[in-house]
C-alpha positions in Angstrom: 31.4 14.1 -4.9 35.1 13.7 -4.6 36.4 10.2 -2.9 38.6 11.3 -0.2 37.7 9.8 2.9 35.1 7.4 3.4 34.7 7.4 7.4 34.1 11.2 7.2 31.6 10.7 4.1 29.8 8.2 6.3 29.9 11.1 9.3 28.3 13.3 6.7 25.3 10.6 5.7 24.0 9.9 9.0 23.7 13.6 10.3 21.2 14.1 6.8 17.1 13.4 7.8 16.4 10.3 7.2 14.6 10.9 3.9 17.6 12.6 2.6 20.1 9.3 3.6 17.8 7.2 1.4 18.7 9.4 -1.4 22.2 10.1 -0.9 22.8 6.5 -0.1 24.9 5.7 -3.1 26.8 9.0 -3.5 28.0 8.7 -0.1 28.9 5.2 0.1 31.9 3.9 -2.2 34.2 1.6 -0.5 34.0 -2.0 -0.2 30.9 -3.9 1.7 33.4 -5.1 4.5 34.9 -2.1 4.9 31.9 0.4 5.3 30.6 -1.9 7.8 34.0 -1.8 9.6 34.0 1.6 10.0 29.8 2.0 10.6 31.0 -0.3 13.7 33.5 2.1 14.5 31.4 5.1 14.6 29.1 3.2 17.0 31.7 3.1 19.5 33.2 6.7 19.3 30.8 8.8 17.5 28.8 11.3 20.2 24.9 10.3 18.8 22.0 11.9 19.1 18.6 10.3 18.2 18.8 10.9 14.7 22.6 10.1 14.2 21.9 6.6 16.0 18.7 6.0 13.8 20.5 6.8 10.8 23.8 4.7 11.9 21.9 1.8 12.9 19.9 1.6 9.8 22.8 2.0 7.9 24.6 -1.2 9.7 21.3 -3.2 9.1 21.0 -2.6 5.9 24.8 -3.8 5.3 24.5 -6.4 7.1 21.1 -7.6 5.3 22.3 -6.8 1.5 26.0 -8.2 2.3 26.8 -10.6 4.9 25.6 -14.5 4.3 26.7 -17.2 6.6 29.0 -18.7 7.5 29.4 -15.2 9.4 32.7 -13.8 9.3 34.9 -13.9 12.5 35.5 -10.4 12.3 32.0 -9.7 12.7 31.3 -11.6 15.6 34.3 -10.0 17.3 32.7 -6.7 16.5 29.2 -8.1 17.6 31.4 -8.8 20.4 32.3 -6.2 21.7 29.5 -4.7 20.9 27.3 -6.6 23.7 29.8 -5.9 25.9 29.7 -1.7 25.2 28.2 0.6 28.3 27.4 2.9 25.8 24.4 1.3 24.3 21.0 0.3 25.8 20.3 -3.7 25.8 17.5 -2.2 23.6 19.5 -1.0 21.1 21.9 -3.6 21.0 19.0 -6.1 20.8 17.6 -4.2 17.9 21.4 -4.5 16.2 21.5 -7.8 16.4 17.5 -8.4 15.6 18.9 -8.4 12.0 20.3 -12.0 12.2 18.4 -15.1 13.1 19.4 -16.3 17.0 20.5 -19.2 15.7 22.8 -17.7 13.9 23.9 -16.2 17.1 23.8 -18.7 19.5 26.2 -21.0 17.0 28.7 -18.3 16.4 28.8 -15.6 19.3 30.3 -15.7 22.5 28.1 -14.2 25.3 24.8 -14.3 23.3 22.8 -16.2 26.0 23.7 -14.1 28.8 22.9 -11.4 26.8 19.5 -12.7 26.5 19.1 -13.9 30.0 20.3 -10.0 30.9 17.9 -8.2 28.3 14.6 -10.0 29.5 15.3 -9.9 33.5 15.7 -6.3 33.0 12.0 -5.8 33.4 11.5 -2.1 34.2 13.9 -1.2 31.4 12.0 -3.9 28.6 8.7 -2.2 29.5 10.2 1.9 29.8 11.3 1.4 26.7 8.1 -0.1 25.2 6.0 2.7 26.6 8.7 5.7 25.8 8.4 4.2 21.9 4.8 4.2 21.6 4.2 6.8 23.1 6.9 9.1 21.0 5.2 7.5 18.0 2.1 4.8 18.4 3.1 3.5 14.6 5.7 2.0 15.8 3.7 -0.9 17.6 3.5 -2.8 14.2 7.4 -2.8 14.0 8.1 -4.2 17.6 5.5 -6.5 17.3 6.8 -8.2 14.0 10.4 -7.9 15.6 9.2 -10.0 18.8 7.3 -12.2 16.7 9.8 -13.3 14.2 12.8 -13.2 16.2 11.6 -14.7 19.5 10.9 -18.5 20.2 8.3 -19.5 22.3 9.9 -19.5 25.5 11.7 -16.0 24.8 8.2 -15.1 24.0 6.9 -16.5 27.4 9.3 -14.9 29.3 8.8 -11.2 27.7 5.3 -11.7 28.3 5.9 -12.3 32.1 8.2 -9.6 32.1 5.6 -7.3 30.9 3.1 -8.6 33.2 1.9 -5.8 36.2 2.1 -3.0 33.8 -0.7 -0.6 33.3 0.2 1.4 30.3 -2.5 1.3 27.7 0.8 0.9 25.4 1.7 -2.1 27.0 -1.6 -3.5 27.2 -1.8 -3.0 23.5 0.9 -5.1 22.9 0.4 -8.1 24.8 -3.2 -8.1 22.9 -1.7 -8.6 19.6 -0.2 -11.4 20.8 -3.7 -12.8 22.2 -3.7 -13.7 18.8 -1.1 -15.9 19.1 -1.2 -19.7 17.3 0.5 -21.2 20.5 -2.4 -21.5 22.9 0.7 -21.4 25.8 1.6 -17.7 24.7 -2.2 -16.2 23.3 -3.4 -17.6 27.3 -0.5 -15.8 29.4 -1.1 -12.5 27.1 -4.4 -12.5 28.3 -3.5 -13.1 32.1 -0.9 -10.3 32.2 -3.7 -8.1 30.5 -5.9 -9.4 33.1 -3.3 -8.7 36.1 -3.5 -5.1 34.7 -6.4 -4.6 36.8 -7.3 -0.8 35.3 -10.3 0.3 33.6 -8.0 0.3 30.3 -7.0 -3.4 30.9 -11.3 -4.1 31.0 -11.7 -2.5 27.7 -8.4 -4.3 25.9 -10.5 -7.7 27.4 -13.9 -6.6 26.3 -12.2 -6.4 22.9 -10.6 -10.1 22.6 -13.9 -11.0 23.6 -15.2 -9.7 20.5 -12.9 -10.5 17.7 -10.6 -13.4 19.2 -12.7 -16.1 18.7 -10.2 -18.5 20.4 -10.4 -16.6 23.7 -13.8 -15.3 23.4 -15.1 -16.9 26.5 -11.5 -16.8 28.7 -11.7 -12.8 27.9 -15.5 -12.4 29.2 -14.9 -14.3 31.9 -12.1 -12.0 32.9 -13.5 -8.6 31.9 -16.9 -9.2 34.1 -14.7 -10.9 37.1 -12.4 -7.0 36.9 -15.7 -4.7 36.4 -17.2 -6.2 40.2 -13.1 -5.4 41.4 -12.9 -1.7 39.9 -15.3 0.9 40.2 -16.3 3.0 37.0 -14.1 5.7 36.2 -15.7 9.3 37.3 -15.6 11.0 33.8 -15.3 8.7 31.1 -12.8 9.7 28.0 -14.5 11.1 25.3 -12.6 13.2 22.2 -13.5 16.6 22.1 -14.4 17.7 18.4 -11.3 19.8 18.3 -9.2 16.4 18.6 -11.5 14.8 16.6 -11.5 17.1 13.6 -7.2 17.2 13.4 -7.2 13.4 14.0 -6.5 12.2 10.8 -4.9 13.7 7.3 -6.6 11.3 5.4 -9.7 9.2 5.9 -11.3 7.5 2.8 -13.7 4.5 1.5 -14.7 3.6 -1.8 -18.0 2.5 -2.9 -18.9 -1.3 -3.0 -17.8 -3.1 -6.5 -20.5 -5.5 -8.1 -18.5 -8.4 -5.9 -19.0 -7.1 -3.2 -15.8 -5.7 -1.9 -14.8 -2.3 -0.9 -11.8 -0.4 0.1 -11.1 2.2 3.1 -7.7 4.6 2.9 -5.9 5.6 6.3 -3.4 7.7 6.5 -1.8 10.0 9.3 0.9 11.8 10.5 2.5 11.3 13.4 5.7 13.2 13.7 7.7 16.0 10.6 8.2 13.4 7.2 6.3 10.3 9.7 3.3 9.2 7.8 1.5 6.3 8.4 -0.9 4.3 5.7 -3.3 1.7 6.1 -6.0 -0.2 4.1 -8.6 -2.5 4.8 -10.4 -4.6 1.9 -13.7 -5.4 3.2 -15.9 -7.9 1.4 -19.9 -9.0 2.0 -19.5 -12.3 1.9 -16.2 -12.6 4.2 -16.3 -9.5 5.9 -12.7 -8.1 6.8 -10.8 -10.0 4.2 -7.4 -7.9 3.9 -5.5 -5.5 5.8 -2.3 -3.9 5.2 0.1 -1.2 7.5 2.6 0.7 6.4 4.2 2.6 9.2 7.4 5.1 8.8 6.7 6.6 5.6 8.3 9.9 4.4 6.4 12.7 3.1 7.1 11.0 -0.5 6.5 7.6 -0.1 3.2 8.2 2.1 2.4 10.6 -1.6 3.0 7.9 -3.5 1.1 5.1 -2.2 -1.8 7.8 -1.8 -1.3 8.8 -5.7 -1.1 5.0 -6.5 -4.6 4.2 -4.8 -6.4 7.8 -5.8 -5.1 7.2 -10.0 -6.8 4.2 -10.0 -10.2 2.4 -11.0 -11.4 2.9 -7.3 -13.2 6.3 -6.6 -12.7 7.0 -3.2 -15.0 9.4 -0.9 -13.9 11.1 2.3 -15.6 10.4 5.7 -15.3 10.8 9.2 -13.5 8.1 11.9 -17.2 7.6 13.0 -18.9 6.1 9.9 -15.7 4.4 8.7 -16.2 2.5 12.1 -19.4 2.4 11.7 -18.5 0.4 8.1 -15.8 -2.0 10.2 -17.9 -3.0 12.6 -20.6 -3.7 10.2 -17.8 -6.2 8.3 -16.5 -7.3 11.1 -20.3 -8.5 11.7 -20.3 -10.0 8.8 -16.8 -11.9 9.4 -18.7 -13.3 12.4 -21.6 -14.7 11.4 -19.7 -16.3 8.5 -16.7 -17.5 11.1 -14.1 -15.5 9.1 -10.4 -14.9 10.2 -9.5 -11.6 11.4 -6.0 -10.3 9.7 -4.2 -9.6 13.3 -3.0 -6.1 11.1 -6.5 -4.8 11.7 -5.9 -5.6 15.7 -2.3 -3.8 14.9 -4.6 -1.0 13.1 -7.0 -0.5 15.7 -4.5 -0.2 18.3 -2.2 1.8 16.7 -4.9 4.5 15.9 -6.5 4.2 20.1 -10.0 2.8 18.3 -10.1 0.7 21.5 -13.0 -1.9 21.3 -14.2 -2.8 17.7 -17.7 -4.9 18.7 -19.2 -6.3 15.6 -22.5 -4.5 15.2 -24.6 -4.3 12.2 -26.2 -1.4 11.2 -29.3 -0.5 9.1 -28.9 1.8 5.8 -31.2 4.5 5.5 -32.9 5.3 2.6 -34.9 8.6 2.6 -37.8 9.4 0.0 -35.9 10.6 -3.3 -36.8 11.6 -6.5 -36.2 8.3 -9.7 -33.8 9.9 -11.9 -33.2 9.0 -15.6 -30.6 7.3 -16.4 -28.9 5.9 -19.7 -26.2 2.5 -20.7 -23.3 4.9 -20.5 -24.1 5.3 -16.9 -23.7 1.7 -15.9 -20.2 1.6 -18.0 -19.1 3.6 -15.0 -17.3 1.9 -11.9 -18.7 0.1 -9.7 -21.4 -0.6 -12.3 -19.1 -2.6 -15.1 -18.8 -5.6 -12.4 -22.2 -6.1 -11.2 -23.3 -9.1 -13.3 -24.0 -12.9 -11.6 -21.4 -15.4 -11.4 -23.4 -18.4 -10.8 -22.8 -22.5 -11.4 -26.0 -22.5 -12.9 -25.5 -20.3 -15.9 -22.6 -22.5 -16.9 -24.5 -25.5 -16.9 -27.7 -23.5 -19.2 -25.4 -22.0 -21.4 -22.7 -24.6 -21.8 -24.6 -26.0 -25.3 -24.2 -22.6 -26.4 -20.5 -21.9 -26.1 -19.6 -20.0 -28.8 -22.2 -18.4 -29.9 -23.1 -14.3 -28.8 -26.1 -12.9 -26.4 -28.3 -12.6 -29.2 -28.3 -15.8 -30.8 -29.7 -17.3 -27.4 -33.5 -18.7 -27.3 -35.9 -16.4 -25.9 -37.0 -18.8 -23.3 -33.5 -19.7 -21.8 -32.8 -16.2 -21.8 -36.0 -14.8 -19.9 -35.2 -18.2 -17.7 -31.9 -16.5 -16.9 -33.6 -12.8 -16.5 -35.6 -14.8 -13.5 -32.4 -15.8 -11.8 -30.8 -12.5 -12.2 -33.5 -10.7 -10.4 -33.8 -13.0 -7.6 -30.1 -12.5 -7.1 -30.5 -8.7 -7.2 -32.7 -8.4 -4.7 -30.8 -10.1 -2.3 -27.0 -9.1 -3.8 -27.6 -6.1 -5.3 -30.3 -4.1 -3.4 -28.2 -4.1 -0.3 -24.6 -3.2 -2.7 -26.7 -0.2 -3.7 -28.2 0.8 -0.3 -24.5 1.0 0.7 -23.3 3.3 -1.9 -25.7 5.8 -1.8 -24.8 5.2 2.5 -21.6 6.4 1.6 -22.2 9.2 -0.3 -24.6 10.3 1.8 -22.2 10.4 5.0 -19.2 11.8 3.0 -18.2 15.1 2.1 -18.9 14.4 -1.5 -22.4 14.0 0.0 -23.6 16.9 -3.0 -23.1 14.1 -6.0 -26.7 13.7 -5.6 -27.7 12.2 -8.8 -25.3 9.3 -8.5 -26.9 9.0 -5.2 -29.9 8.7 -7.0 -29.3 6.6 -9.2 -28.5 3.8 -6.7 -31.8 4.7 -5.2 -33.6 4.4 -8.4 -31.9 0.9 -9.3 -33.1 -0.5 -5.8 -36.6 1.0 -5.9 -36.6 -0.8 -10.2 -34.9 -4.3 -8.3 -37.5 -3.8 -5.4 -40.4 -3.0 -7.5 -39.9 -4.2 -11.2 -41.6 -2.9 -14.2 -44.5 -5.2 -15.9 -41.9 -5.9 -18.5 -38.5 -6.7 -16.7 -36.3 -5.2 -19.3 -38.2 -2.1 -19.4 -35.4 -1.0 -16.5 -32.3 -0.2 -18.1 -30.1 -1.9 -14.9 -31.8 -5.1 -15.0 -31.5 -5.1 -19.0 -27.8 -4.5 -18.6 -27.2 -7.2 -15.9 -28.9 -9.7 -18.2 -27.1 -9.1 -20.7 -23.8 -8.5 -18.9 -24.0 -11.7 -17.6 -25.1 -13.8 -20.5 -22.3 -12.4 -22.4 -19.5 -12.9 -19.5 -20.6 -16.2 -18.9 -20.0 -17.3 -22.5 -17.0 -15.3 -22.8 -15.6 -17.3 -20.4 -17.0 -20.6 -21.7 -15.0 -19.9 -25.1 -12.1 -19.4 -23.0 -12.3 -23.0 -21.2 -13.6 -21.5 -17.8 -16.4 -23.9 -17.0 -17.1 -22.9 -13.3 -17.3 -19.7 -11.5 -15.0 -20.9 -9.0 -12.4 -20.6 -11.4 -11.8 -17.1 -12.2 -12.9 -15.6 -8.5 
């Protein structure tokens, strides 16, 4: 591209689709830091923008302003922040979303007009909570991003006062914010979230209570309390919601779980599109004995980043299986049981997750697998060299005490007795580790639409039934001879190394 005139190449950049100014970034873009930004600040106050021009532009000036400017800020800068505040022809929202890019400190030192620019953006209550709804609405993924902007940029009494603000709407959108920030550290702000829910007083603002009530373990009894006090005000809606299986079957692009690893832990895939090149990912690492240990959201993916995140998870040791929305929340609320009973925190992400995708109330509920009468298939070693099978030995304080003398040596040089001694352990901990691990894969399989893979299925079946009812001669059963084995030989690998404890390598 020839170098002629960088205000018109910048023109040029932010009428591409935003997948297309991520590439073109650097061929468009040639002059000096201070110079670009100049003239992005220009284009803000006389370029005619549409939606996607003012996307593009204020990304752009973000991004400058992040890679570029370090403080002390310039003075030039805050003239054009300036100004900028002062302009009729932006929104307090979208100036506020400028200028979310510095830290208020930063602001309050160094630019005139800043407060009253606060004080006018939260007293402008019915344009704060439009705009809140109009977003949400036009795309639900974006709840993750305003709540981490509100969160990081706002102190506690900015925070108190957008919360009061917000209070008397009935918007499920709305309602879905001030939940997250139930969830809130600050007692002060997690207590006034719930009271504006509360003020609410719709059938919607019962359900986001009945939720808290359930996961938020810090307002547990403040959100009963107020759910049961609105169900005597509010009589039950005529025809409750319920999906039709139209909606239900075009609700998602990708739905997935793996099956359960020999510690424990599992994985489900999200993703969904909400708008043309607007993909959304999530994932949730669920573990038996924490419940819901990790989750992560990605909103505002292109078409090719969404691809590569889903080619990074699918090209990897997990094998994933595709479900339905049902039986993967069916599997959360069976973890989130789990979570409960062992006084686990919730990641507020899943909270983001559940809102973001309308799942409403997540009530931890556990559930029962069902095994149905099979067939005991045959199987052989290379079966069990298969994931999830490679993982499923015992990590356990007392096999390092047994076979500390032994460092050093390999699984056959053991003594017979110590290692039928350790054969004992390893099927007590099967039945109760193992058994329910296997119930839960051939669960999955069952409910996906991989559910023809019967002989794997099978083979889970045929491990539990050989755990459940063990041959006269324990190693007769080619799983438990493995897992023996297996964890003999782990436990003095890791010995050899210097591990002396389980606790050190989980």
């Amino acid at each position: 591209m020839t170098k002629k005139n960088q205000l018109a190449d910048l023109r040029r950049l932010i009428s591409l689709s935003p997948s297309n100014l991520r590439r073109q970034f650097s061929r468009y873009i040639y002059e000096e830091p201070e110079t670009v930004l100049k003239l992005l600040f220009k284009l803000i106050k006389t370029e005619r923008l549409n939606d996607r021009k003012k996307e593009n532009l204020f990304t752009l000036t973000r991004l400058m302003i992040e890679q570029y400017i370090t403080p002390p800020l310039p003075k030039w800068l805050m003239d054009e922040l300036s100004s900028l505040i002062k302009s009729e022809k932006l929104s307090e929202i979208d100036k506020a979303i400028l200028l979310s890019v510095f830290e208020p400190e930063e602001l309050l030192e160094n630019l005139d007009g800043f407060e009253d620019f606060v004080d006018d953006l939260i007293h402008t209550k019915e344009r704060f909570g439009d705009f809140i709804v109009n977003q949400l609405r036009s795309n639900p993924s974006r709840l993750y991003e305003l709540y981490n902007v509100i969160s990081e940029k706002s102190r506690p009494e900015g925070l108190m006062a957008m919360i009061e603000d917000l209070t008397g709407y009935e918007e499920i959108e709305i309602l879905r914010l001030l939940e997250l920030f139930t969830y809130s550290a600050d007692s002060t702000i997690a207590l006034s979230a719930l009271r504006a829910i509360e003020m609410a007083s719709t059938q919607e603002a019962i359900e986001t209570l009945y939720s808290i009530s359930c996961l938020n373990q810090e307002l547990s009894t403040e959100a009963e309390d107020a759910y049961i006090a609105l169900m005597h005000e509010i009589p039950l809606p005529k025809q409750p919601f319920v999906r039709s299986e139209e909606t239900e079957k075009n609700r998602y692009i990708d739905l997935w779980v793996s099956l359960i690893d020999g510690n424990g832990a599992m994985s489900a895939f999200i993703g969904k599109k909400f708008g043309r090149n607007n993909y959304f990912f999530a994932s949730v690492l669920m573990k038996m004995s924490v419940g819901i240990k990790d989750t992560i959201v990605i909103p505002a993916l292109t078409k090719e980043g969404y691809e590569e995140i889903k080619e990074n998870y699918f090209t990897g040791d997990l094998s994933f299986y595709p479900v339905s929305e049902a039986y993967l929340l069916k599997l959360i609320k069976h973890f989130l049981k789990i979570g409960t009973q062992w006084g686990s925190h919730i990641p507020i992400e899943l909270i983001v997750l559940k809102n973001i995708l309308g799942w409403n109330v997540l009530e931890p509920m556990e559930y029962t697998y069902e095994v149905d009468e099979f067939e005991p298939v045959r199987y052989y070693p290379k079966d069990l060299f298969k994931f999830p099978f490679d993982t499923w030995w015992m990590h356990d304080e007392r096999l390092y005490r047994l076979l500390k003398p032994y460092k050093g040596l390999q699984v056959f040089e053991i003594p017979d007795r110590l290692f039928i001694n350790i054969a004992d352990m390893f099927l007590d901990y099967a039945r109760e580790e193992i058994v329910p691990y296997c119930e839960l894969c051939s669960d999955i399989i069952k409910n996906s639409n991989y559910n023809r893979r019967t002989r794997l299925r099978r083979i889970f079946l045929t491990i539990r039934d050989e755990i459940l009812n063990p041959p006269e001669r324990l190693f007769d059963s080619t799983f438990m001879n493995f897992g023996v084995v297996a964890t003999i030989n782990n436990t003095l690998h890791n010995l050899s190394l210097g591990i002396e404890s389980p606790e050190h390598i989980e």
